[in-house]
ROPAFI-187843 format. One line per 3 residues: number of its first residue (from 0); for each residue x, y, z of N, C-alpha, C, CB. Coordinates in steps of 0.2 Angstrom, whole numbers. Glycine has a CB too. Layout:
! ROPAFI-187843
NUM	X:Y:Z:X:Y:Z:X:Y:Z:X:Y:Z ~ ...;
***
This chain:
! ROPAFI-187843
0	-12:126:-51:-9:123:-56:-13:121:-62:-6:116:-53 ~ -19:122:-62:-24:120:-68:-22:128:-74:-35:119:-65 ~ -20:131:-72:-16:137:-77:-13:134:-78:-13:143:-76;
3	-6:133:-76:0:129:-79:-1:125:-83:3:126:-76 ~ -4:121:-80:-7:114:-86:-8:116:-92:-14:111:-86 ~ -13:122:-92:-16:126:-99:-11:126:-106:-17:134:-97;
6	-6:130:-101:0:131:-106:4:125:-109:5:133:-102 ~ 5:122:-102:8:116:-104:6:111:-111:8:112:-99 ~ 0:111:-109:-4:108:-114:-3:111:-124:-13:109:-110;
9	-6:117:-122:-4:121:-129:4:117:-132:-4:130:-126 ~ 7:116:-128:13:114:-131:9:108:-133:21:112:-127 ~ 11:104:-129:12:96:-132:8:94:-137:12:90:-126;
12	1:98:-137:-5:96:-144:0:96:-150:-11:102:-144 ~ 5:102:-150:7:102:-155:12:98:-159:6:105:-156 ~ 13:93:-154:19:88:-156:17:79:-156:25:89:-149;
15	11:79:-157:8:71:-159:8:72:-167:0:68:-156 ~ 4:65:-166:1:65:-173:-6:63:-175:4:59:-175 ~ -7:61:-181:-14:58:-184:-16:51:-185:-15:61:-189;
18	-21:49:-184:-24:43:-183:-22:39:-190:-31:45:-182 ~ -18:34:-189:-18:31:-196:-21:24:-196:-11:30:-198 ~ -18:20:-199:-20:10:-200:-15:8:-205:-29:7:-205;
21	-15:1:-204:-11:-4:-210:-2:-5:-208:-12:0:-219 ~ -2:-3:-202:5:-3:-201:6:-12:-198:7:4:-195 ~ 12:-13:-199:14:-21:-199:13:-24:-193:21:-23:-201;
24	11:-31:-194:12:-36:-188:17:-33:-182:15:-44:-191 ~ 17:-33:-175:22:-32:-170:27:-35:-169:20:-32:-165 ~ 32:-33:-171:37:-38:-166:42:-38:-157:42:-38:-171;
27	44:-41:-156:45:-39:-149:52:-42:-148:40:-43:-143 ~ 55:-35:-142:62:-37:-140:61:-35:-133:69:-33:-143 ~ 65:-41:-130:66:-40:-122:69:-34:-119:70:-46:-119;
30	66:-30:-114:69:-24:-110:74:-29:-106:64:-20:-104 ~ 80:-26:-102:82:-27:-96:77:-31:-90:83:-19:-95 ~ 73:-25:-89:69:-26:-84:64:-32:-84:66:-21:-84;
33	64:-34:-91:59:-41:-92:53:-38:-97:54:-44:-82 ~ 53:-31:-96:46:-32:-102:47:-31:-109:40:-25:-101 ~ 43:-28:-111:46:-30:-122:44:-24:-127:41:-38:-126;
36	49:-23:-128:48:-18:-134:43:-20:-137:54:-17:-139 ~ 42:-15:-142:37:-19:-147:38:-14:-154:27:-19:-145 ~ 38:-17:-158:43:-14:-165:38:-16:-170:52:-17:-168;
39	40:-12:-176:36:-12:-185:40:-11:-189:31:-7:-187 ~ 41:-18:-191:47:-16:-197:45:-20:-205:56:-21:-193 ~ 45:-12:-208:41:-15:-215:47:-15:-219:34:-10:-218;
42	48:-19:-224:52:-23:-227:49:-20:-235:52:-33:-225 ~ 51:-16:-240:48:-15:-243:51:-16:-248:46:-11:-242 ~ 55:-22:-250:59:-25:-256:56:-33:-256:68:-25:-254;
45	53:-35:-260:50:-42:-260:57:-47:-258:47:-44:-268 ~ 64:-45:-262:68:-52:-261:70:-51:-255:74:-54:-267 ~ 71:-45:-251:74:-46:-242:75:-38:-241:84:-51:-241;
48	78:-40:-236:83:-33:-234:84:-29:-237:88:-33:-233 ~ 84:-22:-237:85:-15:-241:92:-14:-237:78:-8:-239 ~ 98:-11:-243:102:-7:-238:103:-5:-232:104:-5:-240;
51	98:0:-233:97:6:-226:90:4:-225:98:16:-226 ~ 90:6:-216:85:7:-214:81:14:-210:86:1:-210 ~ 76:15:-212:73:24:-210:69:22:-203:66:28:-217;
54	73:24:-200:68:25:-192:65:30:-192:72:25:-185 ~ 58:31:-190:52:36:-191:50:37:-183:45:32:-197 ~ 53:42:-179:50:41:-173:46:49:-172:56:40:-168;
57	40:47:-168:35:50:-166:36:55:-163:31:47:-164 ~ 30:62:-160:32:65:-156:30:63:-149:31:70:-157 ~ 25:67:-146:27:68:-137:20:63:-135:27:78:-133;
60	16:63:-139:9:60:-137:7:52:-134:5:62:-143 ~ 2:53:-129:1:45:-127:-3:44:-134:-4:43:-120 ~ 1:40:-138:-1:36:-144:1:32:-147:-2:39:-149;
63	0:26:-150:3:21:-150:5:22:-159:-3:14:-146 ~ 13:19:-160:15:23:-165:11:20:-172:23:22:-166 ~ 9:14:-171:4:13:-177:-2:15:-179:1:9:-176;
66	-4:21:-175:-9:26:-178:-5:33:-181:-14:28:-172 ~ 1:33:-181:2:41:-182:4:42:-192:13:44:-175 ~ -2:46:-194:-5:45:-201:2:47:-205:-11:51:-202;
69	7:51:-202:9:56:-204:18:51:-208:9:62:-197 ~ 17:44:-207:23:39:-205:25:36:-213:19:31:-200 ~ 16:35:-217:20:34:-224:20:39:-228:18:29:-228;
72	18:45:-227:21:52:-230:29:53:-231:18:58:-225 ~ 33:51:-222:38:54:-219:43:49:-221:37:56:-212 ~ 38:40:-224:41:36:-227:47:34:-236:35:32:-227;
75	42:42:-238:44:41:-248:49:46:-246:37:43:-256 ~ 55:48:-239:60:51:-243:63:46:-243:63:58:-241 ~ 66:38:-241:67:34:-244:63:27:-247:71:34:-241;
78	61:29:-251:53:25:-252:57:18:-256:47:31:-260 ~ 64:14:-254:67:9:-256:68:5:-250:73:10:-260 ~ 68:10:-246:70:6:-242:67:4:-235:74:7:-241;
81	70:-1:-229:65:-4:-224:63:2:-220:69:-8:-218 ~ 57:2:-216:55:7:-209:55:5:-205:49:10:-208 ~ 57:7:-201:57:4:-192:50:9:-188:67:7:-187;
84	50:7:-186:45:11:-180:45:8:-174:38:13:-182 ~ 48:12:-169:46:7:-162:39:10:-155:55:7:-156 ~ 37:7:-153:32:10:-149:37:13:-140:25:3:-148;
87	34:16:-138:35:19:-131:33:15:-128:32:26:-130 ~ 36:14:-121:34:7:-116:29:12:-115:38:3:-108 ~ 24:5:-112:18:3:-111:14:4:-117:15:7:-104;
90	16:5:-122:11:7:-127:8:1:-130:13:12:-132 ~ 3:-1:-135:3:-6:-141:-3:-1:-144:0:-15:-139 ~ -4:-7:-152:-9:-5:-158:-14:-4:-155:-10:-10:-164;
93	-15:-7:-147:-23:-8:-148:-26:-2:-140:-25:-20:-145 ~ -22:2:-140:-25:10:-137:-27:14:-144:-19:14:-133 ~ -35:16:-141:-37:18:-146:-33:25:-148:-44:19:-146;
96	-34:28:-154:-31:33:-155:-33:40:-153:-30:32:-160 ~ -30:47:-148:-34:50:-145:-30:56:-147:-36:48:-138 ~ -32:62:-149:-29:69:-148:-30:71:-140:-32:74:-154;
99	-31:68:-135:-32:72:-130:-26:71:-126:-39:69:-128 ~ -24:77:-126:-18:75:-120:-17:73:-114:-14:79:-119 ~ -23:73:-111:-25:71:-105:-28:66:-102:-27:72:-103;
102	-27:61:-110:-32:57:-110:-34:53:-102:-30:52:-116 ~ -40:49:-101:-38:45:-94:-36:39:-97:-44:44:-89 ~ -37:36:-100:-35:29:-102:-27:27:-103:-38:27:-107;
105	-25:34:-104:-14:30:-107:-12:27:-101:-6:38:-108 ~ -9:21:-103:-7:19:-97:-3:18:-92:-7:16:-98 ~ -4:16:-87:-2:18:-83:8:16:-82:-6:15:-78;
108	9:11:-85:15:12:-87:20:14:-90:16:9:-88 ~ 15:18:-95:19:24:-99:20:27:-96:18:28:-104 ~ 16:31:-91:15:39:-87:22:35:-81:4:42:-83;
111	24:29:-79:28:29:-75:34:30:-77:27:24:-74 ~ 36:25:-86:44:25:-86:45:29:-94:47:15:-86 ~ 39:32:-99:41:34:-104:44:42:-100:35:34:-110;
114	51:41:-105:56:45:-103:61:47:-112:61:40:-97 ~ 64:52:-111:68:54:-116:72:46:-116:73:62:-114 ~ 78:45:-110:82:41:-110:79:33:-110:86:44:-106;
117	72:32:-108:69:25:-109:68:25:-116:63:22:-106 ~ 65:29:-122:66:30:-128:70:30:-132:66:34:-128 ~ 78:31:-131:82:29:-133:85:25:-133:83:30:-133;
120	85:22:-127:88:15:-124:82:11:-130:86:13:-112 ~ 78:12:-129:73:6:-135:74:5:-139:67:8:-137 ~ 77:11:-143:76:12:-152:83:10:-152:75:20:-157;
123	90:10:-148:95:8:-151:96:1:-149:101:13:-150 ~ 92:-5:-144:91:-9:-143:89:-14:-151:87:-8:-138 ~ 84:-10:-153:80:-14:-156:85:-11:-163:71:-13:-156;
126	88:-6:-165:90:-6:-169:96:-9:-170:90:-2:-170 ~ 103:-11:-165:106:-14:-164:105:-23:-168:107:-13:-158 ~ 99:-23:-163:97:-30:-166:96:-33:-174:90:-30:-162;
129	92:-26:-176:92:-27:-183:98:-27:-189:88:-21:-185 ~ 102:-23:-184:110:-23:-188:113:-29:-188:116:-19:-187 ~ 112:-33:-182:114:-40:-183:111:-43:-187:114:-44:-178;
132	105:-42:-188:101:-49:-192:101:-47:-197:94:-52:-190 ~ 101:-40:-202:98:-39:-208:104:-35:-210:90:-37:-209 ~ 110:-36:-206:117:-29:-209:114:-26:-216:126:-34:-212;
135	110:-20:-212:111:-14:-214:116:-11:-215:108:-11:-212 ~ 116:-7:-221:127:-4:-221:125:4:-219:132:-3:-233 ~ 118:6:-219:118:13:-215:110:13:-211:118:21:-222;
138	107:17:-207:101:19:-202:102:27:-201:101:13:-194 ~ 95:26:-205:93:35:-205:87:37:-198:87:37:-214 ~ 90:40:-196:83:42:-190:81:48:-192:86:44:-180;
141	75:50:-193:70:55:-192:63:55:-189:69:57:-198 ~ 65:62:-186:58:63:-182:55:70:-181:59:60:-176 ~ 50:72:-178:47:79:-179:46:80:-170:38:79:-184;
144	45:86:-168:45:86:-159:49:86:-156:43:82:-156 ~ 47:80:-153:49:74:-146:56:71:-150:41:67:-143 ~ 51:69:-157:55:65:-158:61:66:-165:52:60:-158;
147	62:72:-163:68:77:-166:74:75:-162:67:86:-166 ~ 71:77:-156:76:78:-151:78:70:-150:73:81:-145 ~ 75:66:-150:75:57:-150:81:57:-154:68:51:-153;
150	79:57:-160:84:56:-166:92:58:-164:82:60:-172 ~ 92:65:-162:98:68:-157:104:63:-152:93:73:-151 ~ 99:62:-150:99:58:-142:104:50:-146:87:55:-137;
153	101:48:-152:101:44:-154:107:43:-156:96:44:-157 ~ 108:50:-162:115:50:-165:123:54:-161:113:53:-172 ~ 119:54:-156:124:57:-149:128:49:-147:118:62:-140;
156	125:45:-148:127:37:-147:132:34:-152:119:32:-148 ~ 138:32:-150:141:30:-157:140:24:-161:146:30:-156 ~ 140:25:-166:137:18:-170:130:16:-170:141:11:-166;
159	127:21:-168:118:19:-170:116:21:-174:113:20:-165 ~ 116:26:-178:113:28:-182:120:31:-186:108:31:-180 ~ 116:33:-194:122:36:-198:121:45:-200:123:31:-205;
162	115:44:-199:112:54:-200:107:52:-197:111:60:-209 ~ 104:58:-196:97:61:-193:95:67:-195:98:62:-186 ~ 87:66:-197:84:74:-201:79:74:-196:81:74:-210;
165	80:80:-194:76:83:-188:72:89:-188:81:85:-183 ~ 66:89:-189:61:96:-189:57:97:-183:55:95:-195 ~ 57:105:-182:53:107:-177:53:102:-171:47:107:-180;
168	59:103:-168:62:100:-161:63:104:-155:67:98:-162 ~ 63:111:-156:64:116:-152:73:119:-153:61:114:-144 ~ 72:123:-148:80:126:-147:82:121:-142:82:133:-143;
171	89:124:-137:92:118:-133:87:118:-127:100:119:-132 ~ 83:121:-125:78:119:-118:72:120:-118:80:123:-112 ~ 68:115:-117:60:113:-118:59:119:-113:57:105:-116;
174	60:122:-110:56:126:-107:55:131:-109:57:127:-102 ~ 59:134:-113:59:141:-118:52:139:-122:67:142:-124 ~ 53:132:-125:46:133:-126:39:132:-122:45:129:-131;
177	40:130:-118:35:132:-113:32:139:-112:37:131:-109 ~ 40:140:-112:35:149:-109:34:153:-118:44:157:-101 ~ 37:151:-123:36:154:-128:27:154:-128:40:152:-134;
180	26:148:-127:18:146:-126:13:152:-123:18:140:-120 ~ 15:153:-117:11:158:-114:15:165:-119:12:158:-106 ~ 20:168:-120:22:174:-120:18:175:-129:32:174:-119;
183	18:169:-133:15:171:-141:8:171:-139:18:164:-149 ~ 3:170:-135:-3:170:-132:-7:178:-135:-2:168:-121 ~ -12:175:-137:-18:182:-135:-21:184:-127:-26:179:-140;
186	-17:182:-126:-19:182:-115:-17:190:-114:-11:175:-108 ~ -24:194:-111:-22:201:-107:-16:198:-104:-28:204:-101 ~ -12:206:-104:-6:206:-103:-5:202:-95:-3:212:-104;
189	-11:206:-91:-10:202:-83:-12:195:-84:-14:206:-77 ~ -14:192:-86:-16:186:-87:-9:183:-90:-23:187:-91 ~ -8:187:-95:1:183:-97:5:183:-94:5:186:-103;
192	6:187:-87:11:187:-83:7:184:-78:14:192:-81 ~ 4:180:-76:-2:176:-70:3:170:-74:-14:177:-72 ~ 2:170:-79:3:161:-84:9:161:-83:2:160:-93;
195	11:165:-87:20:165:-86:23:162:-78:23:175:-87 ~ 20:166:-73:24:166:-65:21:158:-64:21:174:-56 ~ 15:155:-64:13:148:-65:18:142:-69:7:150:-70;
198	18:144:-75:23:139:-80:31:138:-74:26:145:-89 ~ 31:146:-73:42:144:-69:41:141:-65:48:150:-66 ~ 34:143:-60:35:138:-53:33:131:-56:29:141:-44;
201	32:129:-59:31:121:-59:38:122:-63:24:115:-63 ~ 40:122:-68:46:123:-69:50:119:-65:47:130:-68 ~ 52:127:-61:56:126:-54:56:119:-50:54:131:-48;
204	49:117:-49:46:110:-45:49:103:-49:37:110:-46 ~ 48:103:-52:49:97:-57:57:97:-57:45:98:-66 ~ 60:103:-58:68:101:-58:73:101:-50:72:109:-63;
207	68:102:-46:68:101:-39:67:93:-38:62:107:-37 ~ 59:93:-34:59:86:-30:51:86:-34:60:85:-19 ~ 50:84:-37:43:82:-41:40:76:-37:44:80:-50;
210	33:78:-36:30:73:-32:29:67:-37:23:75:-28 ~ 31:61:-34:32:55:-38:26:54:-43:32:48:-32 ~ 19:53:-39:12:54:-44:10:60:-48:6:54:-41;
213	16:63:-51:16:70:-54:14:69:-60:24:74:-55 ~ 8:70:-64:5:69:-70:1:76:-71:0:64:-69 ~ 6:79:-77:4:85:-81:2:84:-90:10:91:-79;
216	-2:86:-90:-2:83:-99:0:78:-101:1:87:-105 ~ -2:74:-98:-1:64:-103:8:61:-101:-2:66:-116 ~ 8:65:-94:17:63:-94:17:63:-86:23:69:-99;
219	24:59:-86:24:57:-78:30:62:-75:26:50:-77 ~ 31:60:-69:38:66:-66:45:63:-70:40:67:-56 ~ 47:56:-72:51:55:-73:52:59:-82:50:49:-71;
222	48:60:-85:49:60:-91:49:69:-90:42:56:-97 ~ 46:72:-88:47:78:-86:53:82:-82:42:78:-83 ~ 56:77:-78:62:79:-76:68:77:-80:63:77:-71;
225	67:75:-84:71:72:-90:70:78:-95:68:65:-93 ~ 66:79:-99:65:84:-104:65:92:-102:58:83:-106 ~ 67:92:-94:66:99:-94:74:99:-92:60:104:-88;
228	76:94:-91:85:94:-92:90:95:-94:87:92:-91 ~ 86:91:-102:91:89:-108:90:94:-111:89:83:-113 ~ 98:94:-113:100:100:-116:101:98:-125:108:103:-112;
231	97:101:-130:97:99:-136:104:100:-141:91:103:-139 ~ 108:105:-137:114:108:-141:117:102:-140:118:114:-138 ~ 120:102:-132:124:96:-132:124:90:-135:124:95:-127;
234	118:89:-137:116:81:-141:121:82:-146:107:80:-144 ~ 118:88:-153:122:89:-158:128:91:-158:119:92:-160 ~ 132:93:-151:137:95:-152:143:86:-149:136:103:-146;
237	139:86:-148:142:75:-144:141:72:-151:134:70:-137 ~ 135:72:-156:137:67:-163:140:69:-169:132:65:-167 ~ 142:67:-173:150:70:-178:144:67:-184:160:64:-178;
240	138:63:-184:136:59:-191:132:66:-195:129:51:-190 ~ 132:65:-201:128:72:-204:119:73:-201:128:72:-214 ~ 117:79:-199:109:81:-197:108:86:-201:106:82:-190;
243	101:86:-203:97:92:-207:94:93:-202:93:90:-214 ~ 94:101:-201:88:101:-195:83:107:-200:91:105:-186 ~ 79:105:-196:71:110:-201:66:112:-195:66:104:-209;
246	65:121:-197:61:123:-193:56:127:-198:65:127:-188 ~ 51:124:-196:45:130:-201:43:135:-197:35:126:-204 ~ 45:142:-197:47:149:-196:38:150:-192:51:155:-204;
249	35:148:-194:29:148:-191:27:147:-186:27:147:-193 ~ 29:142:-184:30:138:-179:26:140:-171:37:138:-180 ~ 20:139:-169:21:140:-160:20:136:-155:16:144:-157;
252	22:129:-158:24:124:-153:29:125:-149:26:119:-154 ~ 33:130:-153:42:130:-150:45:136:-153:48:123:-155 ~ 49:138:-147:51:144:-149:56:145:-155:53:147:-144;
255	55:149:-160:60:151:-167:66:153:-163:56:158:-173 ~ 65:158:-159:71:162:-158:75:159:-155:70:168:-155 ~ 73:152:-151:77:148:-148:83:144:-152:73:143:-144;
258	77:141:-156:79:137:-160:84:141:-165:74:135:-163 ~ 83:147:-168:90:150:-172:96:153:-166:88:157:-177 ~ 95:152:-161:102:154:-155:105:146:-156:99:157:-144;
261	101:142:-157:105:135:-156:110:133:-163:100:128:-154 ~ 104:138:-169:110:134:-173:115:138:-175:108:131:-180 ~ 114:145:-172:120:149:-173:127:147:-170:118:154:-170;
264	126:144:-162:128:143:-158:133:134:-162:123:143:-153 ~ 129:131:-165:135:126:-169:136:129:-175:132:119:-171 ~ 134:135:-178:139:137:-180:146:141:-181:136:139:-182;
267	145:144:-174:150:145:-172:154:139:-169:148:149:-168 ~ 151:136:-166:156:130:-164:159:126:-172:151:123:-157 ~ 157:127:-177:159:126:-183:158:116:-183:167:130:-184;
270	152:115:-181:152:105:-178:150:104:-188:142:100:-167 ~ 153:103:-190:153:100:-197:148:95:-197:160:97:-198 ~ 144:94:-204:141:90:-206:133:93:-203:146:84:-202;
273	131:99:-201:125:101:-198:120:107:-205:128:104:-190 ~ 117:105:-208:112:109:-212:107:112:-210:109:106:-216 ~ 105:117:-210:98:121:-208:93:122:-214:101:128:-205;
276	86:120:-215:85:125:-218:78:125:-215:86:126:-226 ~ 75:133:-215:69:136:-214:62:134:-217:70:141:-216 ~ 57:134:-215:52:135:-222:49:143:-220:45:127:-222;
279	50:148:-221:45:153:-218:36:153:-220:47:160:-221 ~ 33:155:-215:27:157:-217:24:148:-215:29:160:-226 ~ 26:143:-214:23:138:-212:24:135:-205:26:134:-217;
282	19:132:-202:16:131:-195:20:124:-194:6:130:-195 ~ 19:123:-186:21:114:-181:22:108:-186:14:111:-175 ~ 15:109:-192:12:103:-195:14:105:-203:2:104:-193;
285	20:112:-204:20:113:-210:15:115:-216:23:109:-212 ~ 9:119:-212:5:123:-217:5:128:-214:0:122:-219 ~ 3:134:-220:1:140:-222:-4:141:-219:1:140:-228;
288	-5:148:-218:-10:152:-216:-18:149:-219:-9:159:-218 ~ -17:148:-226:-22:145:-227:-27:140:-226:-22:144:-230 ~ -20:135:-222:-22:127:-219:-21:122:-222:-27:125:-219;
291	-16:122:-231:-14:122:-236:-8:118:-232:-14:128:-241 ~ -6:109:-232:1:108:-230:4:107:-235:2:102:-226 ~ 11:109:-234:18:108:-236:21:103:-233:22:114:-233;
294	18:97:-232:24:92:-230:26:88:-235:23:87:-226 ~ 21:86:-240:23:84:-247:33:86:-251:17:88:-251 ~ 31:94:-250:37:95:-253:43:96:-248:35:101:-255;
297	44:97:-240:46:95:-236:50:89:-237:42:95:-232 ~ 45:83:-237:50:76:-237:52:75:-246:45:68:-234 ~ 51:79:-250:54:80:-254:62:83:-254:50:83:-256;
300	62:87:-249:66:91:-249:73:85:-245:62:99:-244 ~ 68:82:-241:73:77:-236:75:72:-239:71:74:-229 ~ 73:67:-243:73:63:-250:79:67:-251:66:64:-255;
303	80:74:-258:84:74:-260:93:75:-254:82:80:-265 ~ 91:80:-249:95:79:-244:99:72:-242:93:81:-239 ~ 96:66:-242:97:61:-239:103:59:-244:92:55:-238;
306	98:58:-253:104:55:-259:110:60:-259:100:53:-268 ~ 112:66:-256:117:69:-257:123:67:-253:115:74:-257 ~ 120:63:-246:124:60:-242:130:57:-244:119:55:-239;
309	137:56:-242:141:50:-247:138:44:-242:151:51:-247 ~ 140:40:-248:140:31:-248:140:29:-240:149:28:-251 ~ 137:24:-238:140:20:-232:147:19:-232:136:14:-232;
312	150:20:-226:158:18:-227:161:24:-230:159:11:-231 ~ 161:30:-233:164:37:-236:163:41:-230:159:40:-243 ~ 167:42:-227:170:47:-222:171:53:-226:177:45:-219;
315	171:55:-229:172:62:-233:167:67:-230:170:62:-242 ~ 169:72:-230:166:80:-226:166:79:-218:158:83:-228;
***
């Protein structure tokens, strides 16, 4: 299984983030279960409340979202208004910040209950909450990864959000990216089919009976049987609110060719209100061969997409 891992691993490196600072005091909301969300919500109008509120969700990594650098970059496409950010249970500010997906230190209560669907259950909790207290008239979700697909999940929910812009989230089944992992590999070919037959049997396992203490790359069997289940189409094919989805054609976190069978596939289903655009020639992280990033222009790009949105309360298209 330490093959598999390998693979596995190659994915998920490329769906975190980077080490940041200065993100706001915490705040907290009760789970169900007794424990407590823990949220950041920056208020970037001196006299109160901003109309809308931009939810900024992370990707797949044990990281606590107060470090992920990438947050007030992904913040100026609406640079008026509030940011939400929520943390993944078990997480807080004060796990250091690690690119290592294996780290030993994530805690042990992430690797128990972080899940696609504890995830969401979080963010629309805490968002809910916010629409009571600061009636927002719209809530933008975007995210990269993991949390592309979150945003999905999010606006598949009625009344939680009002659009979602989504980059480099994969097609509709995380495992295609998985094995695209091994199959885009410099790996001799017998060695690529050694990896390959490796990847499907845990595959198979995990969608089967996964042993409870199942820990592969910084994740537990719960979150794993979850993500190799969800289907990404169906999300978008279940919400009616407008999404921009964005894939940098470069991409080898996630398979391209997946990802354009999915948006073909709502194209065909003709689900209104869904924009595609490409970047070619640009990587997971939106740069170039040179190393040269494109995200600047990127959230540029989502900036102008957002103000073309109609009005809060304008049902048109």
């Amino acid at each position: 299984m330490i093959g598999t891992h390998r693979w596995i691993l190659v994915v998920l490196l490329g769906l975190g983030g980077l080490a940041r600072a200065g993100e706001p005091a915490p705040q907290h909301l009760l789970r169900p279960d007794g424990s407590s969300i823990s949220y950041y919500l920056q208020q970037r109008q001196p006299s109160g409340p901003s109309s809308s509120l931009l939810v900024i969700l992370q990707g797949s990594d044990c990281n606590s979202v107060s470090h992920i650098t990438s947050i007030p970059l992904l913040a100026q496409a609406m640079p008026e208004d509030d940011v939400l950010t929520v943390e993944k249970y078990g997480l807080e500010a004060t796990l250091p910040y690690s690119q290592d997906a294996e780290r030993a230190d994530c805690p042990q209560a992430y690797l128990e209950h972080d899940s696609p669907t504890q995830r969401t259950d979080d963010l629309q909790a805490v968002i809910q909450h916010l629409r009571q207290q600061r009636h927002y008239a719209s809530v933008i979700a975007l995210g990269g990864s993991e949390g592309a697909v979150i945003a999905h999940a999010l606006a598949a929910r009625p009344g939680v959000v009002d659009a979602t812009v989504a980059f480099n989230g994969g097609g509709q089944w995380f495992a295609d990216d998985l094995l695209h992992s091994v199959d885009s590999s410099d790996l001799p070919v017998a060695e690529k089919a050694e990896a390959r037959q490796g990847l499907q049997a845990f595959i198979q396992q995990v969608q089967g009976q996964p042993p409870a203490d199942l820990r592969a790359s910084g994740h537990g069997a719960r979150w794993w049987q979850e993500v190799l289940r969800l289907d990404q189409l169906a999300l978008l094919q279940d919400s009616h609110t407008p999404a921009l989805l964005i894939q940098a054609m470069a991409d080898q976190s996630v398979s391209v060719p997946a990802v354009m069978a999915m948006v073909e596939q709502l194209r065909r289903d003709a689900r209104p209100g869904v924009d595609f655009r490409p970047y070619p020639g640009l990587g997971h992280r939106f740069d170039d061969h040179h190393g040269q990033s494109h995200m600047p222009t990127v959230v540029e790009d989502i900036a102008l997409w957002l103000r073309q949105l109609p009005p809060p309360g304008d049902k048109r298209g």
